[in-house]
Each structure stands twice: as structure tokens, then as C-alpha cells.
C-alpha positions as semicolon CSV with decimal commas, in nm:
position;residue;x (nm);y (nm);z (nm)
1;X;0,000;0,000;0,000
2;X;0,262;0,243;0,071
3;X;0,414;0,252;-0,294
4;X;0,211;0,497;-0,459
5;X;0,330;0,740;-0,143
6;X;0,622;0,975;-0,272
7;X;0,896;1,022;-0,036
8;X;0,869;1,325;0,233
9;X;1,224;1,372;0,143
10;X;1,247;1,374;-0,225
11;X;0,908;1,536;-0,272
12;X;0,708;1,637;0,019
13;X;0,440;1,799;-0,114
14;X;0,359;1,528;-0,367
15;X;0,384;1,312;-0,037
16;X;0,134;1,536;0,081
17;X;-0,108;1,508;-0,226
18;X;-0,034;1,127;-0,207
19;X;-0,164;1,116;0,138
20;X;-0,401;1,297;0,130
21;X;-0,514;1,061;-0,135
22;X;-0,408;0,735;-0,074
23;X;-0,523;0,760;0,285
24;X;-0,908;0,834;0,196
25;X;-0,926;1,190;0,333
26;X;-1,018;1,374;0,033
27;X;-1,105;1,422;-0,333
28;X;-1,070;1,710;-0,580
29;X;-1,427;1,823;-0,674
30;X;-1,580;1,916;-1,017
31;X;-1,571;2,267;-0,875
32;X;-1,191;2,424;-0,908
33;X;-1,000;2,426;-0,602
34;X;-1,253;2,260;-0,354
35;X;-1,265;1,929;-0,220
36;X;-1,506;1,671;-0,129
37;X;-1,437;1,566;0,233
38;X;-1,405;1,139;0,229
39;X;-1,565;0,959;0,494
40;X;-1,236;0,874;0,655
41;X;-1,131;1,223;0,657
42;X;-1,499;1,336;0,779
43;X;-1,434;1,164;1,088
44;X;-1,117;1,294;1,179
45;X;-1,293;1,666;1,116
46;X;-1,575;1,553;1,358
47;X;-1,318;1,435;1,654
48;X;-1,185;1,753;1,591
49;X;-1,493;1,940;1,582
50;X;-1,639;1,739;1,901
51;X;-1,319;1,792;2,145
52;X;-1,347;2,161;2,054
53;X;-1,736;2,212;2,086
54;X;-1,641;2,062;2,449
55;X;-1,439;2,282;2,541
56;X;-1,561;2,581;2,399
57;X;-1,920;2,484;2,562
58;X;-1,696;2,444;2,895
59;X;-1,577;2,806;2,896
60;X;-1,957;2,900;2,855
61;X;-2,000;2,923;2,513
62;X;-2,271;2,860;2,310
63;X;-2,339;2,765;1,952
64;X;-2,588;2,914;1,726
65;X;-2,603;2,936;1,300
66;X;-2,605;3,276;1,087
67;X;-2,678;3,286;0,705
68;X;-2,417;3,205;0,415
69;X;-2,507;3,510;0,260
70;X;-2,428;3,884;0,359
71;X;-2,560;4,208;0,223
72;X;-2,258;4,323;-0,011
73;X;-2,319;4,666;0,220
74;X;-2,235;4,500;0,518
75;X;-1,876;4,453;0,405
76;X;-1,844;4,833;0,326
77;X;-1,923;4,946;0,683
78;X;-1,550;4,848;0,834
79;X;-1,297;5,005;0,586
80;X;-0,991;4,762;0,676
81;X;-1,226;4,465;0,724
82;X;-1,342;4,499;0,357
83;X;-1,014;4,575;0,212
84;X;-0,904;4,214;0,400
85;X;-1,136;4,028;0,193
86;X;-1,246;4,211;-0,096
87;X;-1,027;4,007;-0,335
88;X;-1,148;3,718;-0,163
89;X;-1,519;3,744;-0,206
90;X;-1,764;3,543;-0,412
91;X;-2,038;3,727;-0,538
92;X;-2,431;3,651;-0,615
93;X;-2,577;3,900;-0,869
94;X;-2,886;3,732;-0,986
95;X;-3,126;3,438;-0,826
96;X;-3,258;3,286;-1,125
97;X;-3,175;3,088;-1,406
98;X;-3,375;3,015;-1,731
99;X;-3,387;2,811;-2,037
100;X;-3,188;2,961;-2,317
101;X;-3,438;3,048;-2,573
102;X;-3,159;2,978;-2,801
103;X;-3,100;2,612;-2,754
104;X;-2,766;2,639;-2,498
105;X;-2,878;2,527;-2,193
106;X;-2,946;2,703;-1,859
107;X;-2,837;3,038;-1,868
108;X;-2,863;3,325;-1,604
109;X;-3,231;3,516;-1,642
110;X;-3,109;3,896;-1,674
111;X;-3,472;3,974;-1,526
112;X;-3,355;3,816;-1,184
113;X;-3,080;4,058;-1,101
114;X;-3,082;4,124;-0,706
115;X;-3,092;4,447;-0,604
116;X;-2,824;4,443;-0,362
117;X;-2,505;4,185;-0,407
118;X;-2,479;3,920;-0,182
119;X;-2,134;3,756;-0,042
120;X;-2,145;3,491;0,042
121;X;-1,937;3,482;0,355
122;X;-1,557;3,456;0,395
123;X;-1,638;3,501;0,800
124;X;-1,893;3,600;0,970
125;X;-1,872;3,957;1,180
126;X;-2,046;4,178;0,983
127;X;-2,355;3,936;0,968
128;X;-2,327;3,880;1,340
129;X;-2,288;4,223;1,393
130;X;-2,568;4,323;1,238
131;X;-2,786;4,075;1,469
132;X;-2,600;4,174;1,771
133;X;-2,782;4,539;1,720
134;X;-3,126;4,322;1,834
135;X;-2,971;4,078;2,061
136;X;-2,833;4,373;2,295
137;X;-2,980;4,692;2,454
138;X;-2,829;4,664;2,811
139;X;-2,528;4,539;3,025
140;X;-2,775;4,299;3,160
141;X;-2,735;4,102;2,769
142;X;-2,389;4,104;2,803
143;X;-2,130;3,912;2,765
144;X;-2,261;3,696;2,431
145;X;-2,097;3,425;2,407
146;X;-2,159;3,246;2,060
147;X;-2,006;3,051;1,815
148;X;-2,089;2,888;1,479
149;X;-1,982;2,602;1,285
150;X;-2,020;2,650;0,917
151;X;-1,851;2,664;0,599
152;X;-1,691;2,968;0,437
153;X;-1,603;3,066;0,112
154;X;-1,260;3,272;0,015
155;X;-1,151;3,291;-0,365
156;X;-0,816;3,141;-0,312
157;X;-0,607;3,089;-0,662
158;X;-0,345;2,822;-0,537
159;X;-0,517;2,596;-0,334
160;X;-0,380;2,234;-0,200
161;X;-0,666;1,988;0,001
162;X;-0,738;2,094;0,348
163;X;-0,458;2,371;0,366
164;X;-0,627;2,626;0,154
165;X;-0,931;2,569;-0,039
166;X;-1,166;2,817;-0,191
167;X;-1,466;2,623;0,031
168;X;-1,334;2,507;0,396
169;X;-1,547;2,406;0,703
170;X;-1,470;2,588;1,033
171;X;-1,605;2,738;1,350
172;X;-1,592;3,066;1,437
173;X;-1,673;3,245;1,782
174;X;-1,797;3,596;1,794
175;X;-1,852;3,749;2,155
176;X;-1,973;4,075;2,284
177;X;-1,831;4,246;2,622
178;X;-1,909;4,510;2,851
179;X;-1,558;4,611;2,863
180;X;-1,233;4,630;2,712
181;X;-1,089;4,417;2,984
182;X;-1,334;4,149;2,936
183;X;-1,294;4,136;2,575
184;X;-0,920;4,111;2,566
185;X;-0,968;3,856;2,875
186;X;-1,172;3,634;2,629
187;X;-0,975;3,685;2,330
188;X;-0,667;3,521;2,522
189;X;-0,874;3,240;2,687
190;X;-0,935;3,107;2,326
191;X;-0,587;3,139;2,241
192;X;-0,537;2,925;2,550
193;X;-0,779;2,685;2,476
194;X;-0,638;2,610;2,071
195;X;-0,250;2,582;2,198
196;X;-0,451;2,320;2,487
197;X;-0,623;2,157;2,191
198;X;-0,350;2,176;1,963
199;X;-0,048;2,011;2,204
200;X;-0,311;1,761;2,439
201;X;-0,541;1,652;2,165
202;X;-0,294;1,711;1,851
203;X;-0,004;1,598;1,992
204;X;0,082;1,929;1,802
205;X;0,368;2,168;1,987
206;X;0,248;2,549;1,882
207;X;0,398;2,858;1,975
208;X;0,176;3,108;2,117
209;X;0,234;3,433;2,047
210;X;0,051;3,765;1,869
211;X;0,031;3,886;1,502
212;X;0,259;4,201;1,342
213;X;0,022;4,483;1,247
214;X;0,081;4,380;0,915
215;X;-0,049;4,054;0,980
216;X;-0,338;4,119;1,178
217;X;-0,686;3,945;1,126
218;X;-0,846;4,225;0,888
219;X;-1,041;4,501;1,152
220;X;-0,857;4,377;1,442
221;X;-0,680;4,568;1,728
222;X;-0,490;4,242;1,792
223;X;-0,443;3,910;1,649
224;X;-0,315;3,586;1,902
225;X;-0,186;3,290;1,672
226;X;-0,038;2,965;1,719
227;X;0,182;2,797;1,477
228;X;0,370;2,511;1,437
229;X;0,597;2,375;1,251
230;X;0,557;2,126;1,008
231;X;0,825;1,821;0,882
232;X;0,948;2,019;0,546
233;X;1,043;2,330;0,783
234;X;0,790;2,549;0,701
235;X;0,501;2,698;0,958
236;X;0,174;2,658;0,988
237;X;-0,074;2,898;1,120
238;X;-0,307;2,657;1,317
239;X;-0,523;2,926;1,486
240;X;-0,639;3,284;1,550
241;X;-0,788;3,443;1,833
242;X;-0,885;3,851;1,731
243;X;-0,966;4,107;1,993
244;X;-1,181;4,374;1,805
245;X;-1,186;4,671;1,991
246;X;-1,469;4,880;1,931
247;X;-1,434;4,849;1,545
248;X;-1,739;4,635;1,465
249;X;-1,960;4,753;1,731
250;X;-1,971;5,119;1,560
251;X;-1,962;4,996;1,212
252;X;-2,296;4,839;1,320
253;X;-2,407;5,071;1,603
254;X;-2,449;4,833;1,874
255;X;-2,429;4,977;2,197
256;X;-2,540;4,919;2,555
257;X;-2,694;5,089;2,878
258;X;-2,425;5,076;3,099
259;X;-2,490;5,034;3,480
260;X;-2,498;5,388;3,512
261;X;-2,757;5,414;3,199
262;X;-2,493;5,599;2,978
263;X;-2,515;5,488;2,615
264;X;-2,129;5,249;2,529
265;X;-2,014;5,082;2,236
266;X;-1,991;4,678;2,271
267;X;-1,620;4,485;2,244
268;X;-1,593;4,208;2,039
269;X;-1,365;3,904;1,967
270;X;-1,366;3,674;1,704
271;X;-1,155;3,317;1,719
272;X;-1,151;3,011;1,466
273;X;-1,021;2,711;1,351
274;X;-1,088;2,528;1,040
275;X;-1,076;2,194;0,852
276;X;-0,696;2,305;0,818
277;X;-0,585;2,131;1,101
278;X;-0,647;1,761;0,943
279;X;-0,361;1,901;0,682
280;X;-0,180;1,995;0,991
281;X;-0,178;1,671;1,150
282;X;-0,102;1,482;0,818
283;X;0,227;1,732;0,799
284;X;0,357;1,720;1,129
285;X;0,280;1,314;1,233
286;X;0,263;1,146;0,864
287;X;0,547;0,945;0,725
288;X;0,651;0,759;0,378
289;X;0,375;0,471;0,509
290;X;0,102;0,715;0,505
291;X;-0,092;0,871;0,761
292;X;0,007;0,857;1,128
293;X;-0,250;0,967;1,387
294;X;-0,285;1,068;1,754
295;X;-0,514;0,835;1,960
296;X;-0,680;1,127;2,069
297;X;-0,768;1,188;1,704
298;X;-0,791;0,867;1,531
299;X;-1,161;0,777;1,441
300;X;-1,049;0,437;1,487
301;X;-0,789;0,320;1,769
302;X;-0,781;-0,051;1,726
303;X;-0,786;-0,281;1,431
304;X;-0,776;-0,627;1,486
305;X;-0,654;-0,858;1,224
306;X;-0,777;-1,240;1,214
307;X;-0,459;-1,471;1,053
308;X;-0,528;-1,601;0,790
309;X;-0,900;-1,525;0,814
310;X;-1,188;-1,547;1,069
311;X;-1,265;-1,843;1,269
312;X;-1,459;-1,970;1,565
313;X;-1,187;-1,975;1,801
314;X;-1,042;-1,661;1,660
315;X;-1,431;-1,460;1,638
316;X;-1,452;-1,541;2,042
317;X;-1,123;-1,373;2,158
318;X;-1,133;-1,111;1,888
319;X;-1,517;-1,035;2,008
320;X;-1,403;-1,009;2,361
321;X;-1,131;-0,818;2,343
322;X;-1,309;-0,540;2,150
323;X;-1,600;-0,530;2,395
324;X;-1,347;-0,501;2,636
325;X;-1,199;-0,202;2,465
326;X;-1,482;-0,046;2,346
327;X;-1,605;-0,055;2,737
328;X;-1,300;0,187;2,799
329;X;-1,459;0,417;2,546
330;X;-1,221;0,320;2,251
331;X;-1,296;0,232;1,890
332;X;-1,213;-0,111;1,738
333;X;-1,230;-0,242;1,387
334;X;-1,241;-0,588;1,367
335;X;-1,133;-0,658;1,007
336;X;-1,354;-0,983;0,881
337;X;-1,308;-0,883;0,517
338;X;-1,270;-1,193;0,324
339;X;-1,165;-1,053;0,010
340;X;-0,837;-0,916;0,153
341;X;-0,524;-1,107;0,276
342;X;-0,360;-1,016;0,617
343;X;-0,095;-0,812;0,424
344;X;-0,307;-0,572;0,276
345;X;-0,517;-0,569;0,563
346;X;-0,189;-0,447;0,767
347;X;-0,047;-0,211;0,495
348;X;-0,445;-0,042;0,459
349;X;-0,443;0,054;0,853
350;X;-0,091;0,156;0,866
351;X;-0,202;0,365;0,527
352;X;-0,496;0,509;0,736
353;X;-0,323;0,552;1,080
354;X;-0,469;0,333;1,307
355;X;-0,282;0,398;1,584
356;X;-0,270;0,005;1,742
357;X;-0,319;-0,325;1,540
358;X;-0,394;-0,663;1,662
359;X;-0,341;-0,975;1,487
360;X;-0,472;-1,301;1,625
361;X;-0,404;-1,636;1,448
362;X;-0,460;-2,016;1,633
363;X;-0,080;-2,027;1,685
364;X;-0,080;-1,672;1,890
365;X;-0,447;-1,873;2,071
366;X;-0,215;-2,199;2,148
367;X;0,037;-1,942;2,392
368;X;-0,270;-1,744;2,511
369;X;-0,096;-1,434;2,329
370;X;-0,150;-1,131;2,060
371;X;0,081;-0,940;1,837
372;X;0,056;-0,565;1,948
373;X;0,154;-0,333;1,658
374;X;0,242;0,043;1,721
375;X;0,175;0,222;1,423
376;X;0,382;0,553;1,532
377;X;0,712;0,349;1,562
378;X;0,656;-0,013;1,408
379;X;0,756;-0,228;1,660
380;X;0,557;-0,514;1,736
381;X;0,537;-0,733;2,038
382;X;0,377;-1,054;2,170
383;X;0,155;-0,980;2,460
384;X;-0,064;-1,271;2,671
385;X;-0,438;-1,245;2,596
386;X;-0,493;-1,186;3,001
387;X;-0,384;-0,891;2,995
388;X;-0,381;-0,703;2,644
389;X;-0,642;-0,474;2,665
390;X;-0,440;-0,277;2,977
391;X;-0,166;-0,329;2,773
392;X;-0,334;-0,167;2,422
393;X;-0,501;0,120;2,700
394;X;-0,176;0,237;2,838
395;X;0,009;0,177;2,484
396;X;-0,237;0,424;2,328
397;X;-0,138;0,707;2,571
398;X;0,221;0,596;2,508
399;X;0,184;0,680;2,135
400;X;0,014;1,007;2,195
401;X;0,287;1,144;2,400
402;X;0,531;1,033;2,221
403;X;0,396;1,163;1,877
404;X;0,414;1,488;2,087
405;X;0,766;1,440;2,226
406;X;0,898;1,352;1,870
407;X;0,707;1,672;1,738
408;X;0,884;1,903;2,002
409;X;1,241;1,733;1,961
410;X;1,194;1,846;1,551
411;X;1,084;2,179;1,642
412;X;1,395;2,206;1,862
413;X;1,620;2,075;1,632
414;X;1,506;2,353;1,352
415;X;1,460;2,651;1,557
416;X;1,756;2,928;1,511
417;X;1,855;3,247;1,615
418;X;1,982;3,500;1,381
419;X;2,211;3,795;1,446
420;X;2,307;3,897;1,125
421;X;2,117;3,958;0,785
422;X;2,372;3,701;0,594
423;X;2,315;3,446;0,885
424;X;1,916;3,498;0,877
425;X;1,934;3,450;0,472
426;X;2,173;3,136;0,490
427;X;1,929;3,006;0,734
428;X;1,647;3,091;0,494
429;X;1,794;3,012;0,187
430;X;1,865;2,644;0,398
431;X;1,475;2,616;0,461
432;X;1,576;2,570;0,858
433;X;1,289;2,609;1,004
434;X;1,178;2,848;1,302
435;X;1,450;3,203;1,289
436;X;1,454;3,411;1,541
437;X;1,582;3,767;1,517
438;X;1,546;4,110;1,583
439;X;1,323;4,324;1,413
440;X;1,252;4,718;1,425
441;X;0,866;4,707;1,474
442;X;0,807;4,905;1,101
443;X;0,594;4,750;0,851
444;X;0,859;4,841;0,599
445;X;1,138;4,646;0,738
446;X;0,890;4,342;0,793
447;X;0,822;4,394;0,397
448;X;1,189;4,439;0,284
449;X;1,219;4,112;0,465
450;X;0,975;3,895;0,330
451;X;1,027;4,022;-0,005
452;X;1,424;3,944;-0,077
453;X;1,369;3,610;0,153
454;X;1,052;3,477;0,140
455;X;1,015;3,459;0,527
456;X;0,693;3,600;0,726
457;X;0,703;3,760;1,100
458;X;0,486;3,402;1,256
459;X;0,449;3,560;1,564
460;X;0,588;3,799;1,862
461;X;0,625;3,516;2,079
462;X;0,426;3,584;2,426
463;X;0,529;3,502;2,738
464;X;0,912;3,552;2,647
465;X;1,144;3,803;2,806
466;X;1,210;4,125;2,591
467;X;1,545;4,138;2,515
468;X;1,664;4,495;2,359
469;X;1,886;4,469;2,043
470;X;1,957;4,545;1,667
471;X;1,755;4,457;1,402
472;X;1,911;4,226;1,158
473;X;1,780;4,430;0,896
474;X;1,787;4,794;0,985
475;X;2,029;4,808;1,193
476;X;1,777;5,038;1,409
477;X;1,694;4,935;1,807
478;X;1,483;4,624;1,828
479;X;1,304;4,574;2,138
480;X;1,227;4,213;2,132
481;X;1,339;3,927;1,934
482;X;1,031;3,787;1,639
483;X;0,984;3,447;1,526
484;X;1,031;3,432;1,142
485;X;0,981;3,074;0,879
486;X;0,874;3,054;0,567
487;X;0,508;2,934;0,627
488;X;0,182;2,785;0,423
């Protein structure tokens, strides 16, 4: 199974492709750059989407749905917001079609033309915003705490399953706050709660940190981000978290009796993560096999292999141990599939990361044993029937951590400091992974930058001492060192 996989070495973004592929996560679709989600890589979206609605409805949150379409007005009421997406946008002029009285088909009926555009929606605050001007009149409404999952729409032109599609599937929170204090209190709990997600459920290291002005969420006063860093080097952003200010609130004119009934503005947030994050697990875990997945993750934990094929003896431990298992809240495929040999049966779930495979033939049932296969490492042992399913329970958290441990060693390994602009373009021009150096704070330098080396400001990284210095490029005072990669 794992021939038709190009090497991550040799060609890692065909391996990518091939995965991606070969794997059963996704198909191209008939409509240019979207994808039709496979079953297989449905379900990792919904573990995904599941562990997140959990802990999203555990810091109080709540979800709700707003439309796919939004007044092409809306857009125009928040200058920068606009100007984010307005090369982004897909556009519905007309709502009808017709017959071509000509002979060619269905064409568009010219009589049908809307009035007003709509857009439909590359995220949702202006259409939340909009409804927020009903939903709130007093301090007593406040905080909202909403969010949606839905699909969005952006017009990308070089798009690559998962990572960047012009269609994706994503939740987004929007929340409205009494204060300032509150808002930028929430904003950072999210950003808390995706680095959680992303390094407990992921096995994903990220580093936390906030966005350039340059790089801010269009509308923003501040973006949070987390990125990691993938096995070819370059970053990933895995995750915003946007404190709004006031910005949305006055576009819209929502406002609130404060508790000394004087008329205030509303802050706002807005956080999200999207179906990006299966691409990011396939890049940081995967290898020339195929896909390799956390427990936490994997739609299915345990597949259990009859050798050479199912049998009485071989039904009745195979049975027992998965109803064992599956009493401990884990999921078990028990592969009966006659048409396949044992072979292909082992090459398919290494191919679709199941984490732990079984294989049970009458010589394994004559020592009252199983072979235990890890699919994270390979290695394979013989375990007595007694007492496998502690032994598959604790072996599963063994895999998660260390898919984690063996993320955070690569990370190490390719993250750099810079003190010079030849030694920041050698390390560049290397594709070494994670630089940091010191920048200026201007736009312009962060420009100059990314134009002669390809390399992107990731993130001021928070929770790090400032350190006062040069920048690399400039030569100007730099207050704190940046994080810089080349980056998807």
C-alpha cells in the first residue's frame, strides 16, 4: 500500500497530495480548487470538531447558525475589514436561471438581477454584527458568548486539500463584552484553549504568540496565533484568536446601557479554527507509510486482524477483546473482510493511521498471546491475551505522547537564532525552520524582509522576556526578538 506514497524527502508535497489521497481523506471536486471531504477524513474533522465544541461549551459558550449570505453593504461598513477580503469574495448577482431560448442550456435570467449583491461569507462579523444590534440593549445582555460552525467561502487561486481551499469548514466564535478588559480577557482564553487543543489533543507543539500589524486578522486591534511547525520546515498557522476593539460595534451601532444608563459601544472578539488542522496533522505526524494519527484523534484506535482469516476460536477472543476495549470508550475495527489477505489488511491501517493493530491467528491462541503493533514506531510485540487490553489502554497514551515528544524534539532541532542579515538568509535560503531575530517594529522592514527572503514575521512570541537589540535588517533598536519561517 505504501508505494504509490512519494517520499517526504524527495518530494514532500507530492507526499502530501499522495496522502491525502491514498489515505481516503479527500477528493478534488468538479468545482476548481474545492474538495469533497471522504468519509475517513470526515471523521477525523468531527473528533476535531467534538473535542473543541467541548471545550468551547466548557468556557460557557454557546453555539448558534447565521446565514451564508451577507448584504454586499455589510462589508463596506468596516474600511480595513473589507479591504481584507475584498479580493477574496464570491459574489451573487442574480437568483434565477432560465432556459436559453436559443437552444444552450441554462443560462442566467437577466430579469432576476438582485438588487443588492450578496457575499457569500468569507467570516462571519459583519452578519453577526448586524444581529448583535437586536440581541443587545443593556449590560444585563452582556457578555454573548456564541459561536458557529459553518462553511466559508474565500476565492483562493493556489489551493492544496485541506490547507487552503476556496470552500473550507470551520467554526468561528464571535462574543460581545461590557468592557475592554473582558474582551481582551476572552480573546486570550481562546488562544489558550487552541495551543490546549492543539499540544493535548494534537499531539501538536504550537507557539503562542501575537500577530505584526501587518499581519493582523483584517479590523482587528490584535491578532493571538499559534503555529507550528511542520516536517518540510515550514510553519503553519493553526489558529487565530482577534480582539476587536470597538471596530465592529460602531460599524454596526451596537451599543449598551451601561450600569450607570450611559449609552457604550460593545467589544468584540472573534476566534476560529478550520478543517486546516487535518492538513496539519497529516504534515507534522505522517510518514513515507502514510498517515500517522494521535489516539486522541484517530476515528479508529484498534484494528484487529484475524490470521489467515476469521474463525470460531479466533471470532470469540477477537469479540471479547473489543468489547473489552470499546467498554473503555475506545474504537475497534475488527477486520472480517474476506476478500483481503492479512498483508493488505496491515499495509491499509498503517495507510490510514490506526494507531494500534492486533493480529490473532490459532498459533498466537495456542500461547494465550497477541501481536501488538504500534503504528507511530513499528515495533511489534507478543503480549498474553490476560492482559492485552491494559496493555493496548496504556500503549495508546504511550503513542500520543510520544507523537508529541517527537514533534517538540523536531521543532527544537530547527529553531535558530539569527544575528546577522547574511546568517538569517543562509538560514532561509537552507529552509531551517523556526528564525529568530530582531526586528525594528516598522511594517517596511517586515516587507523588505519577506520580499528578498521569502520569510513571514509568525508571531511575537508571548510570554518571552524582551530582550533589547539590533535589528538584523535595519540596523535600528529592536526591542524584542520575532519568530520568522517561511510558512503555508
Amino acid at each position: 500500500m505504501g508505494k504509490g506514497i512519494a517520499s517526504r524527502s524527495e518530494n514532500y508535497s507530492q507526499w502530501y497530495n499522495d496522502i491525502v489521497k491514498r489515505a481516503g481523506l479527500a477528493d478534488h471536486s468538479a468545482v476548481r480548487g474545492c474538495m469533497v471531504i471522504k468519509p475517513h477524513g470526515f471523521a477525523i474533522w468531527e473528533k476535531i470538531k467534538a473535542n473543541l465544541d467541548k471545550m468551547f461549551k466548557d468556557t460557557g459558550h454557546v453555539n448558534a447558525y447565521f446565514p451564508l449570505f451577507i448584504p454586499k453593504s455589510f462589508l463596506s461598513r468596516e474600511a480595513k475589514h473589507v479591504e481584507g477580503f475584498a479580493k477574496e469574495c464570491a459574489v451573487v448577482t442574480h437568483h434565477r436561471l432560465m432556459n436559453d431560448p436559443e437552444g444552450g442550456g441554462v443560462v442566467v435570467d437577466p430579469s432576476a438581477k438582485l438588487e443588492e449583491e450578496l457575499i457569500v461569507r468569507p467570516t462571519s462579523e459583519t452578519i453577526i454584527w448586524n444581529t448583535y444590534k437586536d440581541w443587545i440593549q443593556s449590560y444585563r445582555d452582556l457578555p454573548v458568548l456564541v459561536n458557529q460552525w459553518a462553511n466559508v467561502v474565500r476565492w483562493e487561486m493556489r489551493t492544496r486539500p485541506f490547507l487552503r481551499t476556496a470552500e473550507f469548514l470551520w467554526q468561528e466564535g464571535h462574543t460581545a463584552h461590557a468592557t475592554k478588559e473582558e474582551a481582551i480577557e476572552e480573546a486570550e482564553k481562546m488562544h489558550e484553549v487552541y495551543a490546549r487543543f492543539a499540544e493535548d489533543y494534537m499531539a501538536m507543539p504550537v507557539i503562542k504568540g501575537v500577530k505584526t500589524e501587518n499581519e493582523r486578522f483584517a479590523g482587528a486591534l490584535e491578532t493571538y496565533t499559534i503555529e507550528a511547525l511542520m516536517q518540510d520546515k515550514k510553519a503553519l498557522q493553526a489558529g487565530t484568536s482577534h480582539f476587536l476593539g470597538q471596530n465592529f460595534a460602531k460599524a454596526f451601532d451596537v451599543t449598551f446601557l451601561n450600569e450607570n444608563n450611559k449609552d457604550e459601544h460593545v467589544w468584540a472578539t472573534s476566534w476560529g479554527v478550520s478543517t486546516r488542522l487535518v492538513g496539519a496533522l497529516i504534515m507534522t505526524h505522517s510518514d513515507d507509510q502514510g498517515l500517522v494519527l494521535p489516539p486522541k484523534l484517530a476515528p479508529v484506535h484498534v484494528a484487529i486482524v484475524p490470521i489467515p482469516k476469521p474463525g470460531p476460536e479466533i471470532d470469540e477472543v477477537a469479540h471479547k477483546i473489543r468489547e473489552q476495549l470499546e467498554a473503555k470508550n475506545l474504537s475497534v475495527q475488527y477486520d472480517t473482510d474476506l476478500k483481503k489477505r492479512p498483508g493488505f489488511k496491515f499495509a491499509e491501517h498503517e495507510l490510514k493511521g490506526v494507531p494500534v493493530r492486533l493480529a490473532i491467528g490459532k498459533r498466537d491462541l495456542e500461547k494465550r498471546q497477541i501481536e501488538v503493533a504500534r503504528r507511530d514506531t513499528g515495533e511489534k510485540v507478543s503480549v498474553p491475551l490476560d492482559g492485552a487490553v491494559e496493555f493496548v489502554e496504556k500503549l495508546l497514551d504511550d503513542i500520543q505522547s510520544n507523537l508529541y515528544n517527537r514533534a517538540l524534539e523536531f521543532r527544537a532541532a530547527n529553531t535558530h537564532e539569527a544575528k546577522s542579515l547574511s546568517e538569517f538568509k543562509e538560514l532561509m535560503e537552507a529552509n531551517s525552520g523556526f528564525v529568530k531575530a530582531h526586528w525594528d517594529g516598522t511594517t517596511e522592514t517586515e516587507l523588505r524582509i519577506k520580499d528578498e527572503t521569502k520569510a513571514t514575521i509568525r508571531c511575537v512570541v508571548k510570554d518571552e522576556n524582551d530582550e533589547a537589540g539590533i535589528c538584523i535588517y535595519s540596523g535600528r533598536p529592536s526591542k524584542r526578538k520575532v519568530l520568522f519561517a517561511k510558512a503555508y
